[in-house]
C-alpha positions in Angstrom: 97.3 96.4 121.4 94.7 93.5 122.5 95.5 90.0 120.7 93.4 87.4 119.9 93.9 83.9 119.1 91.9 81.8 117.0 90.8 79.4 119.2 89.5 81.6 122.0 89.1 85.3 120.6 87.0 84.4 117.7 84.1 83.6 119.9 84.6 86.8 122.2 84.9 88.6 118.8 81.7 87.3 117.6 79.7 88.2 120.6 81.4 91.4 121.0 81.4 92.9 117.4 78.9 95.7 116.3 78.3 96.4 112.8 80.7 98.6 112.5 83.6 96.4 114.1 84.0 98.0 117.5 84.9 95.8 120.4 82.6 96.2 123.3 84.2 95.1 126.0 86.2 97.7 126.5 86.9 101.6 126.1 89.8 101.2 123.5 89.3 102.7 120.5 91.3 101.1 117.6 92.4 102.1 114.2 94.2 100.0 111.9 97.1 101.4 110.2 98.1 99.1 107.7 100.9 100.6 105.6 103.2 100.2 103.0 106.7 100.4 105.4 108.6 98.1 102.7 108.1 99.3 99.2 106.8 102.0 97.3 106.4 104.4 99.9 108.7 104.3 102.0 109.7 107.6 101.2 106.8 108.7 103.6 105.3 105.7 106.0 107.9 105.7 108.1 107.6 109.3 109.6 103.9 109.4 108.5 103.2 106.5 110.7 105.5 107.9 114.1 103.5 110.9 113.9 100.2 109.2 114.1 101.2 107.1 116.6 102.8 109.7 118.7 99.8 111.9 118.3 97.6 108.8 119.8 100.0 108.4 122.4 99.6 112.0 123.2 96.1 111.8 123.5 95.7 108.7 125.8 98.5 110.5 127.8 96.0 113.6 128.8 93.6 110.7 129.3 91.8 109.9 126.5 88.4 111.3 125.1 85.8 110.6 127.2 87.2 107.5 129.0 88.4 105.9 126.3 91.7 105.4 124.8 92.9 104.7 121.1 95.3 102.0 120.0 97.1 101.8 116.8 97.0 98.4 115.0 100.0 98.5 112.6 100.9 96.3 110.2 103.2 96.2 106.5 100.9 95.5 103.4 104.4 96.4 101.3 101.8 98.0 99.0 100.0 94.4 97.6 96.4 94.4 97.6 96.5 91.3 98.7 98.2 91.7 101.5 96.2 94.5 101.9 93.0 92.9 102.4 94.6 90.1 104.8 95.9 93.0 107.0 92.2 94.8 106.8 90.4 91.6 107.6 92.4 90.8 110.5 92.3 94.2 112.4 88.4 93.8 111.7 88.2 91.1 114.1 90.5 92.6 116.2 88.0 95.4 116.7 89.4 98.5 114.3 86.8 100.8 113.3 89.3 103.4 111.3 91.5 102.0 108.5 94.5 104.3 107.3 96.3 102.4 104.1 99.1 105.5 102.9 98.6 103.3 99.5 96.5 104.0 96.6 96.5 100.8 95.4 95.2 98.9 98.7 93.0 101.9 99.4 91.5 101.3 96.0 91.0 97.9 96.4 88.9 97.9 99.6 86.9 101.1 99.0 83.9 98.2 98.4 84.3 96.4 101.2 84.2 99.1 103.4 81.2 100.3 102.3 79.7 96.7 102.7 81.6 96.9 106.0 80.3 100.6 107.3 83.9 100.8 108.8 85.8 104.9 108.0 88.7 104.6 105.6 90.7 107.7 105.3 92.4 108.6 102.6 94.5 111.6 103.1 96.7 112.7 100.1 96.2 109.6 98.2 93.5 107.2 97.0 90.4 108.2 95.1 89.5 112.1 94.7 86.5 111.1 94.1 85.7 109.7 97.2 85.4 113.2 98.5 81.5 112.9 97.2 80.3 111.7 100.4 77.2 110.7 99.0 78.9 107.8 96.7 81.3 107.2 99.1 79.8 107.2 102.6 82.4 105.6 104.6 86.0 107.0 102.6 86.6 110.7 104.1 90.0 112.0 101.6 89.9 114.9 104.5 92.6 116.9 102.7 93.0 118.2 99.9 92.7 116.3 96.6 95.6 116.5 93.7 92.8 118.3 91.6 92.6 120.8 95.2 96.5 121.4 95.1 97.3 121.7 91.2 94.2 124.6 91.3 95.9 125.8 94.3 98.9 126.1 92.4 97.9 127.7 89.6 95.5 130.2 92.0 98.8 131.4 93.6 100.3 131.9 90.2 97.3 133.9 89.0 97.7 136.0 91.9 102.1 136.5 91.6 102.0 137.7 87.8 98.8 136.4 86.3 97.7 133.2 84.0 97.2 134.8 81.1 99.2 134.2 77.8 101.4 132.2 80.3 103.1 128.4 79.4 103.4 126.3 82.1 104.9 122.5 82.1 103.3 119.5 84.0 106.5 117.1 84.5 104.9 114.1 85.3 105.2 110.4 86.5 103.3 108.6 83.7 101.1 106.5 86.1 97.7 107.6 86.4 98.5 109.7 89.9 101.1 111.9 87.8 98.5 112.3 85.5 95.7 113.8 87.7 96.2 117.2 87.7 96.2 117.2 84.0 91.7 117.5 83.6 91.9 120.2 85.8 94.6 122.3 84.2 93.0 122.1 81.0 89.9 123.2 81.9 92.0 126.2 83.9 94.3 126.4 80.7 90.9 127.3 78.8 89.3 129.6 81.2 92.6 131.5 82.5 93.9 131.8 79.0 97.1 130.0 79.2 99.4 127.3 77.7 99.6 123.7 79.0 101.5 120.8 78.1 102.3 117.7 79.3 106.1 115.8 80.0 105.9 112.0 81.2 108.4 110.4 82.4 108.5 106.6 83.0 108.4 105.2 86.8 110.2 105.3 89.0 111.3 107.9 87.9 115.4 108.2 88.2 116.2 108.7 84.6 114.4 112.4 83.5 117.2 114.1 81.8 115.1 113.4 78.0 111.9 114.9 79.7 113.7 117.7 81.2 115.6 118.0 77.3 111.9 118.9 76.1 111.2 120.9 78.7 114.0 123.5 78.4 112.7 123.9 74.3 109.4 124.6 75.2 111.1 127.6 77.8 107.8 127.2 80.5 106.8 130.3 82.4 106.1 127.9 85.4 106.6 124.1 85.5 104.7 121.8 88.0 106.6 119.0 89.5 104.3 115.9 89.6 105.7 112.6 91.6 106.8 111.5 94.3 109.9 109.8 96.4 113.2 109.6 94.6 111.9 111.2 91.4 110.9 114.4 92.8 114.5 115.2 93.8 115.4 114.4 90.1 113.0 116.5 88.9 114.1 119.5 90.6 117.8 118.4 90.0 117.1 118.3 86.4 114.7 121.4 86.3 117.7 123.4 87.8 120.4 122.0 85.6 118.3 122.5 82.5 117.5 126.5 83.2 114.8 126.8 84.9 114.9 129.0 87.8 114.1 127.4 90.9 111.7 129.3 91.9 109.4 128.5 89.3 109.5 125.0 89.9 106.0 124.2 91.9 105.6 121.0 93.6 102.7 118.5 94.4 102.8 117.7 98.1 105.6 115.1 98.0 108.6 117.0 98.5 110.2 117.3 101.8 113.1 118.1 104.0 114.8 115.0 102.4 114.2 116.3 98.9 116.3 119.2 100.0 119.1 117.1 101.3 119.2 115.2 98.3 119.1 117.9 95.8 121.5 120.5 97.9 119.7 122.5 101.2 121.3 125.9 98.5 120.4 124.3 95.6 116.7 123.5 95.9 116.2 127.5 97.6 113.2 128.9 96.0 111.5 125.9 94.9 107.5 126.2 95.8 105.3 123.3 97.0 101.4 122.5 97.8 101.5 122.4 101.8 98.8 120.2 103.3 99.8 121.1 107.1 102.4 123.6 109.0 106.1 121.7 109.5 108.3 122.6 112.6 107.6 122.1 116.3 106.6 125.5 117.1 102.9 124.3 117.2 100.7 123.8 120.2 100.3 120.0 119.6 103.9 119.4 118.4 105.2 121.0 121.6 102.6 118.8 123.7 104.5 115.6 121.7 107.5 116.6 122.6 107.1 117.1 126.5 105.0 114.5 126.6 105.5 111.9 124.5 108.8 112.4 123.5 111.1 113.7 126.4 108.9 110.6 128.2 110.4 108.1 126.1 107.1 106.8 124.4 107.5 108.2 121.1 107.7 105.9 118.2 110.5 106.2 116.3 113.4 108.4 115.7 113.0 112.4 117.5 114.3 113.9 114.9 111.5 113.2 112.7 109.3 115.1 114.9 108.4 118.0 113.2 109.2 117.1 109.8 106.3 117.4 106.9 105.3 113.7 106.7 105.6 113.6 110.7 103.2 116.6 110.5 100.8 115.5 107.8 100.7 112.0 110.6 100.0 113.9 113.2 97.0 116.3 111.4 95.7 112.9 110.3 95.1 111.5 113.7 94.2 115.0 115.2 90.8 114.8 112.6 90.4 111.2 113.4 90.3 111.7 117.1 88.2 115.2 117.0 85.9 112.9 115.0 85.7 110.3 118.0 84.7 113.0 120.4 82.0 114.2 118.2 80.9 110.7 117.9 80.8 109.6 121.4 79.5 112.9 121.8 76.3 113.0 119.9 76.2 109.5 119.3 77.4 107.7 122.5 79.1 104.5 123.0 80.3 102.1 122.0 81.7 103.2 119.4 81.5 101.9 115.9 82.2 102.8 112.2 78.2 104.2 111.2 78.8 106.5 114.6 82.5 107.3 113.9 81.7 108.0 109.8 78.6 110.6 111.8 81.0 112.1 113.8 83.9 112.9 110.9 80.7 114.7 109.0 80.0 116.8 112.2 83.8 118.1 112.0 83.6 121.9 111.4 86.6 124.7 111.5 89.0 122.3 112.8 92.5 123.0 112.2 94.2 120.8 114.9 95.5 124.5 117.0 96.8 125.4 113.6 98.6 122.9 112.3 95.8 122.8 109.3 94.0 124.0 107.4 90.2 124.8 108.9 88.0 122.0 107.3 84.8 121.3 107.3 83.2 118.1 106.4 79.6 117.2 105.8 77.7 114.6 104.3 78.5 115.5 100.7 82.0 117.0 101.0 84.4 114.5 102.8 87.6 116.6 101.2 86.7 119.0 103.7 87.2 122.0 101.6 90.1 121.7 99.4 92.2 124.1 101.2 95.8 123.8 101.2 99.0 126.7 100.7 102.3 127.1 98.9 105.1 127.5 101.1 108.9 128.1 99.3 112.4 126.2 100.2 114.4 129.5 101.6 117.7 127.0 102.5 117.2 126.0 105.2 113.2 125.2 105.6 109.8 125.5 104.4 108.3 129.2 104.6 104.7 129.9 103.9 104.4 132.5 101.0 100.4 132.4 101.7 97.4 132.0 103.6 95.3 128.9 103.7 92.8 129.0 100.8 91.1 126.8 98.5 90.7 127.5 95.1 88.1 127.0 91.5 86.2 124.2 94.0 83.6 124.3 90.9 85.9 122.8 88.4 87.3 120.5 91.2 84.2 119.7 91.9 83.0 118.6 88.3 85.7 116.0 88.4 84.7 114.3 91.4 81.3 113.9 90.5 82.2 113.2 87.5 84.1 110.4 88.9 81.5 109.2 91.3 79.4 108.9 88.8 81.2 106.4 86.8 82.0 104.3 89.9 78.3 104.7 90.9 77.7 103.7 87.2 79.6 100.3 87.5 78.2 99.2 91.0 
């Protein structure tokens, strides 16, 4: 990582700076990851962040794209806005054309000043859905699946395993407005597939459920989707079990992991079904290529036995799109690089599923969710075993609420 004081580097920054905040003076390409590693969620940053680092490392290891290298600027924002936007300003003079936040709340409150900036914000699993309309949002790329993609995914694979209708299916929920996503979309499902729907909140954070679950076991749900993250997940599926319903009919938004299992009991939690954004173990063409590489060299980031894990894995896939998007960049666009070039290269991206390890996407100009594919995978004791094929499912009614939504932030800007 290339420092700059105040007294010297603001001037070499000034001369150097394009538009989009690359730093010309070299062939480093540099992404700030600026990430909640102290509060809210910690439950994922930690391994979310080795993995893009290690991926990055892996890449300037086989020696770069094109001559040039990338360089991770990390920093804590402990999830504060604030803090937030003082991390963001400062990688901006340091040169970072990518900004990764892993916080809803940050990501939210720069999604402005990016655009005023023309630097790329991803926003993978988190931040605004809406931002998938590429034409609203021209710099913010979601690149993965939306909540609104994985609750339709959900219900899609219960369709197919013993059909919708006449069903009743439970949304346990945080009651924060993420918990309370899927909701649009499963009504307007609820009315078309002909089944039941209601709705359990439960107050955040989330470690007291057993009055939500209480409810729950009355209303005697054909299917029950799981809807939070961190500590209350493995309450919810705690609860869920301890109040009758089977495990397997338990369905999960994306955050629920290996740790989730350990928590709840590896035997325990067998059955339980989840929204998988990306492929988990090391028996993957890039994860192998980490471990020779990266790992057994002794540059990896933080603790081995991460490697592999989901939020490792979900990292990695991140940085695999970001980097592919570089190539096309310097590729059609040449260098130096810088955040108009880099957001043109992300919207060239087409079929690429990092050697497997995702989903296929395809982003364009009007469609940065790239698709809104996803699959349910299913605890079996011991790990996470697909139970489909990649697919994405009822992208119409996904695709009324994001425009829906753009509109209304169009509407007040």
């Amino acid at each position: 990582m290339k420092w700059f004081t105040r007294t010297a580097g603001m001037a070499a920054i000034a001369a150097a700076m394009t538009a989009g905040g690359a730093v010309a003076q070299d062939n480093t390409i540099r992404f700030g990851l600026l990430q909640d590693f102290t509060a809210v969620y910690t439950f994922v940053t930690g391994e979310y962040n080795q993995g893009q680092r290690d991926y990055l490392t892996l890449v300037n290891q086989e020696g770069g794209i094109d001559g040039h290298t990338f360089n991770a600027i990390v920093r804590d924002t402990g999830n504060q806005p604030q803090r937030g936007i003082e991390a963001y300003n400062r990688a901006r003079e340091e040169g970072a054309i990518l900004f990764d936040f892993l916080s809803t709340p940050v990501s939210r409150a720069l999604v402005d000043q990016v655009l005023q900036d023309e630097v790329v914000l991803i926003t993978p699993l988190h931040g605004r859905g809406d931002a998938s309309d590429g034409t609203t949002f021209p710099y913010v790329f979601p690149m993965m699946a939306t909540y609104w993609s994985q609750a339709t995914i959900l219900a899609q694979y219960l369709k197919d395993n013993g059909g919708l209708d006449g069903k009743k299916i439970a949304v346990v929920h945080i009651d924060s407005p993420f918990g309370r996503e899927p909701i649009p979309v499963l009504e307007a499902l609820a009315e078309d597939e002909g089944f039941e729907l209601r709705a359990f909140p439960y107050a955040s954070p989330g470690n007291e459920q057993s009055a939500t679950w209480s409810e729950v076991r009355r209303y005697r749900p054909d299917a029950v989707f799981i809807w939070g993250a961190g500590g209350g997940q493995s309450v919810s599926v705690r609860e869920g079990i301890r109040n009758g319903i089977p495990a397997e009919n338990i369905y999960s938004v994306v955050w629920l992991a290996e740790t989730d299992a350990a928590n709840v009991g590896a035997d325990v939690m067998t059955g339980v079904h989840r929204y998988e954004a990306v492929a988990t173990g090391t028996d993957l063409p890039i994860l192998q290529r980490i471990q020779e590489q990266v790992i057994d060299a002794g540059l990896g980031a933080g603790d081995a036995a991460a490697v592999g894990s989901t939020y490792y894995n979900i990292g990695v896939a991140t940085m695999a799109v970001a980097v592919e998007a570089a190539r096309l960049a310097l590729e059609h666009e040449g260098a130096p690089l810088d955040g108009a070039k880099l957001k043109a290269g992300f919207e060239r991206i087409e079929n690429f599923d990092a050697e497997g390890l995702m989903p296929p996407i395809t982003i364009t100009a009007e469609d940065h969710q790239g698709g809104g594919f996803g699959r349910v995978s299913q605890w079996n004791g011991t790990a996470w075993e697909p139970v489909s094929d990649w697919f994405a499912a009822y992208q119409d009614v996904v695709r009324e609420e994001i425009e829906q939504g753009a509109a209304e932030y169009a509407g007040g800007n």
